[in-house]
C-alpha positions in Angstrom: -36.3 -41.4 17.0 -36.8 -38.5 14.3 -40.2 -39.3 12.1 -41.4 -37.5 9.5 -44.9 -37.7 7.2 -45.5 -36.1 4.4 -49.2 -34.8 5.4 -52.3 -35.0 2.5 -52.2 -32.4 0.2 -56.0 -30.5 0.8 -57.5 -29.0 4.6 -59.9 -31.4 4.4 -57.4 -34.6 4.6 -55.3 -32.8 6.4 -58.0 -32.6 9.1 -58.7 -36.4 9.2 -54.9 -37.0 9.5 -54.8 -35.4 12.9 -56.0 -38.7 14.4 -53.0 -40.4 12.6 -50.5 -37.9 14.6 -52.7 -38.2 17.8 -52.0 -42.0 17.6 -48.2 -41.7 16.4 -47.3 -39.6 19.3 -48.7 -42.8 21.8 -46.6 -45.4 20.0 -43.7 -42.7 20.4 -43.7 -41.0 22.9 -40.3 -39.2 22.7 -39.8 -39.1 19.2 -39.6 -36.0 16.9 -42.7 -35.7 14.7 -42.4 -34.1 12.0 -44.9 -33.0 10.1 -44.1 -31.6 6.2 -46.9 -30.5 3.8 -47.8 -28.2 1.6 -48.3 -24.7 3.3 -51.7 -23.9 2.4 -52.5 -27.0 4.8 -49.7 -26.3 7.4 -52.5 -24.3 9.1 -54.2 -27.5 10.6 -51.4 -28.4 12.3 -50.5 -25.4 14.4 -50.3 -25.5 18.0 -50.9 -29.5 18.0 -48.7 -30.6 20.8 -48.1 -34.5 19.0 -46.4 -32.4 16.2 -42.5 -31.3 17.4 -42.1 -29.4 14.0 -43.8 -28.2 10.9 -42.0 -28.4 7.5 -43.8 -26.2 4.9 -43.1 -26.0 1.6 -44.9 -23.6 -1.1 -46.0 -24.0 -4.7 -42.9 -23.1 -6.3 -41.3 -25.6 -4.1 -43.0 -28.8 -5.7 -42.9 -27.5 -8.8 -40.9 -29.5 -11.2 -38.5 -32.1 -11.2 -35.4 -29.7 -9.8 -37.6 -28.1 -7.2 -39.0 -31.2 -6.2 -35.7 -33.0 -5.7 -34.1 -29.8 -4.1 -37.1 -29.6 -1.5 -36.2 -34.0 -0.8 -32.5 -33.1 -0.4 -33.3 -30.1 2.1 -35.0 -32.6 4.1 -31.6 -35.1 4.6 -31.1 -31.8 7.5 -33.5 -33.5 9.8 -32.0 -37.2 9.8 -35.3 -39.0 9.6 -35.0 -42.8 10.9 -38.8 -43.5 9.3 -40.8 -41.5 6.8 -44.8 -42.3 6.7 -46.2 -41.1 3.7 -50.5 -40.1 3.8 -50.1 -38.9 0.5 -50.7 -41.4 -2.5 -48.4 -39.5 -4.5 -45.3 -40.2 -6.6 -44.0 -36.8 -5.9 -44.0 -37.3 -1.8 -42.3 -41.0 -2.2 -39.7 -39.0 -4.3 -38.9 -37.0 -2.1 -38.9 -39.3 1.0 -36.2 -41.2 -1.0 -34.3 -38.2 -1.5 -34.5 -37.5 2.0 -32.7 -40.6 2.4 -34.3 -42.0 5.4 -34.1 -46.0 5.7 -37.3 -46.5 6.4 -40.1 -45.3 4.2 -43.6 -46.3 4.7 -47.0 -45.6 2.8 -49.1 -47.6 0.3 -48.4 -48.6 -3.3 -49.2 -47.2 -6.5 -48.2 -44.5 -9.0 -45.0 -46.0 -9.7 -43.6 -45.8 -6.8 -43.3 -48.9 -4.9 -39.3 -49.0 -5.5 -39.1 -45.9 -3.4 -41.0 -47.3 -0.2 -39.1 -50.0 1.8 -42.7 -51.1 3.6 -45.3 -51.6 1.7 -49.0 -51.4 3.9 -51.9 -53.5 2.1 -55.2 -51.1 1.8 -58.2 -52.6 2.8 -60.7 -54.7 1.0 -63.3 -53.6 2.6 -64.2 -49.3 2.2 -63.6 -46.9 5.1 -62.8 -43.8 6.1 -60.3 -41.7 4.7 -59.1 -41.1 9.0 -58.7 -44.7 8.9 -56.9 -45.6 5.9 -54.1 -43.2 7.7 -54.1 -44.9 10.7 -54.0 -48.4 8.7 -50.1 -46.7 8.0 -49.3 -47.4 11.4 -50.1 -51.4 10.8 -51.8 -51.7 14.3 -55.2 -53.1 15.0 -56.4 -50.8 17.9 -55.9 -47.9 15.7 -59.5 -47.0 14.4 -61.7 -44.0 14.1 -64.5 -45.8 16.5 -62.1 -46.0 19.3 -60.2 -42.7 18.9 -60.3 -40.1 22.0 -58.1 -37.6 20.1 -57.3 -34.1 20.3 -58.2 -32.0 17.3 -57.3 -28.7 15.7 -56.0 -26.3 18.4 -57.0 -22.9 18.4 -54.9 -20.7 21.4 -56.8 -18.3 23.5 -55.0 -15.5 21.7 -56.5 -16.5 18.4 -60.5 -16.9 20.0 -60.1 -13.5 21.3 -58.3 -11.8 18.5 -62.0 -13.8 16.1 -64.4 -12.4 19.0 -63.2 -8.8 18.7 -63.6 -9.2 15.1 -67.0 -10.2 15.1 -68.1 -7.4 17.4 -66.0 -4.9 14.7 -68.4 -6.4 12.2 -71.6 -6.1 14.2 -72.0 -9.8 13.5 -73.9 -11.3 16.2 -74.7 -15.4 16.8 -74.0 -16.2 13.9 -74.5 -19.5 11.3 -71.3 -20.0 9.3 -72.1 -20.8 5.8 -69.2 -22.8 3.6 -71.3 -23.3 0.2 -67.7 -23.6 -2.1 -65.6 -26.5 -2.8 -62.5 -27.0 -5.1 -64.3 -29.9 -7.2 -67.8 -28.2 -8.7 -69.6 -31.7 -8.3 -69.0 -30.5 -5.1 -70.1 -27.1 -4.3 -74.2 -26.0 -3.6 -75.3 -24.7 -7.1 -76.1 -20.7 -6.5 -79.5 -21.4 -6.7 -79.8 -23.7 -3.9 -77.7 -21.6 -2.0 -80.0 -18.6 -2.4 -82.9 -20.9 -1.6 -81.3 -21.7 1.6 -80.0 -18.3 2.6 -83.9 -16.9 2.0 -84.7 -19.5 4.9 -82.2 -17.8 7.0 -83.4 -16.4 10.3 -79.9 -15.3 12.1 -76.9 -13.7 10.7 -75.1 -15.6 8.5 -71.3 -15.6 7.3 -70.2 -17.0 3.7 -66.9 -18.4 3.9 -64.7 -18.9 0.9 -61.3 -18.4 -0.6 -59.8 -15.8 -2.7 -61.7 -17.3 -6.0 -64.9 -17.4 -4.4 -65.3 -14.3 -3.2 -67.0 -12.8 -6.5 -69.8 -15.2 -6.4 -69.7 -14.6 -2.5 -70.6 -10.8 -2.9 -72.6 -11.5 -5.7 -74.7 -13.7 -4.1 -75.3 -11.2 -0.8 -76.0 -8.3 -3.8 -78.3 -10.6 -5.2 -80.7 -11.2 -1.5 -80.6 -7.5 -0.4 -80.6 -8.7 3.0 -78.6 -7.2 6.3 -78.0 -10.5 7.8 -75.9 -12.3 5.2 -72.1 -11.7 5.5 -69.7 -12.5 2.9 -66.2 -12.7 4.3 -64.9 -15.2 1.8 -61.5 -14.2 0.7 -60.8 -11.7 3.1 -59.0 -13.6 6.2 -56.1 -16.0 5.8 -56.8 -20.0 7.2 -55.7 -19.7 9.9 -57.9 -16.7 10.8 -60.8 -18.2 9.2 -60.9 -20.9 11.3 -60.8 -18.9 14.5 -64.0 -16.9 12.6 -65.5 -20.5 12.4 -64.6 -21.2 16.2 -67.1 -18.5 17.6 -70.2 -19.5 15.4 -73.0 -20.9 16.3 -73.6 -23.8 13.5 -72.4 -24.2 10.4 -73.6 -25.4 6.9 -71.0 -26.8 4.5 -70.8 -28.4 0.9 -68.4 -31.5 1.1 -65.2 -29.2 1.8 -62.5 -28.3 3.8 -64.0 -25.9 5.9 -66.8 -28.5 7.0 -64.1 -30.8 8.3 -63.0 -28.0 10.3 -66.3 -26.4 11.9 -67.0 -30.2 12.5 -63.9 -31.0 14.1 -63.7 -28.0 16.3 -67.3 -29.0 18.0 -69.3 -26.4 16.0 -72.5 -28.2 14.8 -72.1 -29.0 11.2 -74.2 -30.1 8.6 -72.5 -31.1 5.5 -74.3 -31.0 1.9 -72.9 -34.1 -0.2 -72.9 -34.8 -4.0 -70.2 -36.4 -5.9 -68.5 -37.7 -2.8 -68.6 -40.6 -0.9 -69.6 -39.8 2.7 -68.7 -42.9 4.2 -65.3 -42.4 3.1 -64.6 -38.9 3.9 -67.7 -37.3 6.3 -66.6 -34.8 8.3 -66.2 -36.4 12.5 -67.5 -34.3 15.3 -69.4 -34.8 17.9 -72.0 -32.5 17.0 -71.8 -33.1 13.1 -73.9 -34.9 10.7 -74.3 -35.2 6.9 -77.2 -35.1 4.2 -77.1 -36.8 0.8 -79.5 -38.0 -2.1 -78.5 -41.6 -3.2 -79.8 -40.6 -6.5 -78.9 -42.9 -9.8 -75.8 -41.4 -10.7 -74.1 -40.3 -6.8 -71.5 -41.0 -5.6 -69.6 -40.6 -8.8 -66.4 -39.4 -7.0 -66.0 -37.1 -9.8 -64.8 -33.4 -9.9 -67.2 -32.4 -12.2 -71.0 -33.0 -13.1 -71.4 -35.7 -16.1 -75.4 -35.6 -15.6 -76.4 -33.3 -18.6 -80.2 -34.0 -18.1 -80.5 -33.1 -14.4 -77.3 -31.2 -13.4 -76.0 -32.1 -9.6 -79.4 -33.6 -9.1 -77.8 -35.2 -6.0 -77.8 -31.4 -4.3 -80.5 -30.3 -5.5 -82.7 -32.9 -4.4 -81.8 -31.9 -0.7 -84.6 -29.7 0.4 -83.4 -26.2 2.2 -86.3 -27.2 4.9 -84.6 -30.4 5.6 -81.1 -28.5 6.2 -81.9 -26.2 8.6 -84.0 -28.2 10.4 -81.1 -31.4 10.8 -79.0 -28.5 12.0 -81.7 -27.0 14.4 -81.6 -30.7 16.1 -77.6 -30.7 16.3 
């Protein structure tokens, strides 16, 4: 059998689909898994040995009605028999039809039901995010709680190529430090992250993409001190996360690199605001989160709507109570 899935469209989701693969693979065990996403998630998938095949596609790929269609067409090469769909989108059903495999499965909404030929209920009750993937595959046992899955995979190769790095650097031990996040609602206000970098008593690396890496310098300018790192922007994902793999901890705003330091087993402590951490905390074993139930949180939203107190629901986490939840990790 050939299956495909069109894979979540940010690193974060991406992440708590790897379960959803882990347990695909069981059910078929000498099928050809596909996986097809977006390439600035492709990343997460390297290496994992339930995957046969990444299919990437870029920006300029998805972009449009003719691109879009073009990108489903390409896809008729691999001769899917089933298509399972962990994107909610009406873009990924369009292209699943155009990829013209019989069997398309993934949830309803945005128009698209006429594309999917099985519908899967959601779930009254809330859960998480790793969960509501596996729900796709309609079979009781599959659940988060009972999950003994492999996560990311990070070769040999890539750990040594991060540890000769470091040393380069003269970084030493050190606390990785993900303040950013796409959504602002999001990401630790600069002040808070200054008040917890001052608290800092071990080296410390700021992760970050490309747009963050203003504020990042800015930010290590702004403390004058030796032990704060800013290598946000400077090293693809793929090399970040190997970066991530040789630290010691890690402290994250609810973002895509948490879900990554947690999976991989570093001890994470993730910083929530607008989100809803019992739908998408980061899993680990050595992981935790911290949040404020304050009047307005979770309000799932990308930005602040609190004029008054602006992300009260971060700033109401204490720095003291951060590094200390992390010291007991």
């Amino acid at each position: 059998m050939r299956i495909g899935v069109f894979c979540p469209n940010w690193v974060g989701d991406a992440v708590m689909s790897i379960p959803f693969f882990n347990q695909l693979r069981k059910i078929h065990k000498n099928s050809i898994i596909f996986a097809i996403s977006k390439s600035w998630v492709s990343p997460i998938y390297y290496n994992n040995q339930d995957i046969s095949e990444i299919i990437s596609f870029d920006k300029k790929d998805l972009s449009g009605l003719r691109s879009t269609k073009n990108s489903g067409l390409s896809l008729k090469a691999l001769d899917l028999d089933i298509f399972y769909l962990l994107s909610d989108s009406f873009r990924s059903a369009y292209i699943a039809k155009k990829s013209e495999a019989p069997i398309v499965i993934g949830y309803p909404g945005q128009g698209r039901n006429q594309m999917l030929t099985k519908l899967i209920r959601r779930k009254r009750n809330k859960d998480h995010r790793t969960n509501y993937y596996l729900n796709l595959l309609n079979n009781e046992e599959s659940s988060l709680k009972k999950q003994d899955s492999s996560g990311i995979v990070i070769s040999s190769n890539e750990k040594q190529w991060a540890q000769t790095e470091l040393s380069k650097l003269n970084i030493v031990d050190p606390i990785a430090f993900f303040p950013f996040s796409i959504a602002k609602s999001r990401s630790i206000p600069e002040s808070k992250i200054l008040e917890l970098l001052k608290m800092a008593k071990k080296n410390i690396i700021i992760f970050g993409g490309k747009t963050d890496k203003k504020l990042s310098e800015k930010i290590v300018g702004k403390l004058q001190n030796s032990n704060i790192y800013s290598l946000a922007g400077q090293y693809d994902l793929r090399k970040s996360i190997a970066l991530i793999s040789q630290c010691d901890g890690a402290i994250a705003s609810d973002s895509g690199l948490g879900h990554i330091s947690a999976n991989i087993g570093i001890p994470t402590v993730s910083i929530f605001g607008a989100g809803d951490p019992f739908i998408t905390r980061p899993i680990g074993l050595k992981t935790t989160y911290l949040n404020q139930n304050v009047y307005c949180s979770p309000c799932l939203k990308n930005s602040c709507d609190n004029k008054e107190e602006p992300l009260l629901c971060i700033n109401k986490i204490s720095p003291d109570k951060v590094w200390s939840t992390l010291s007991r990790l």
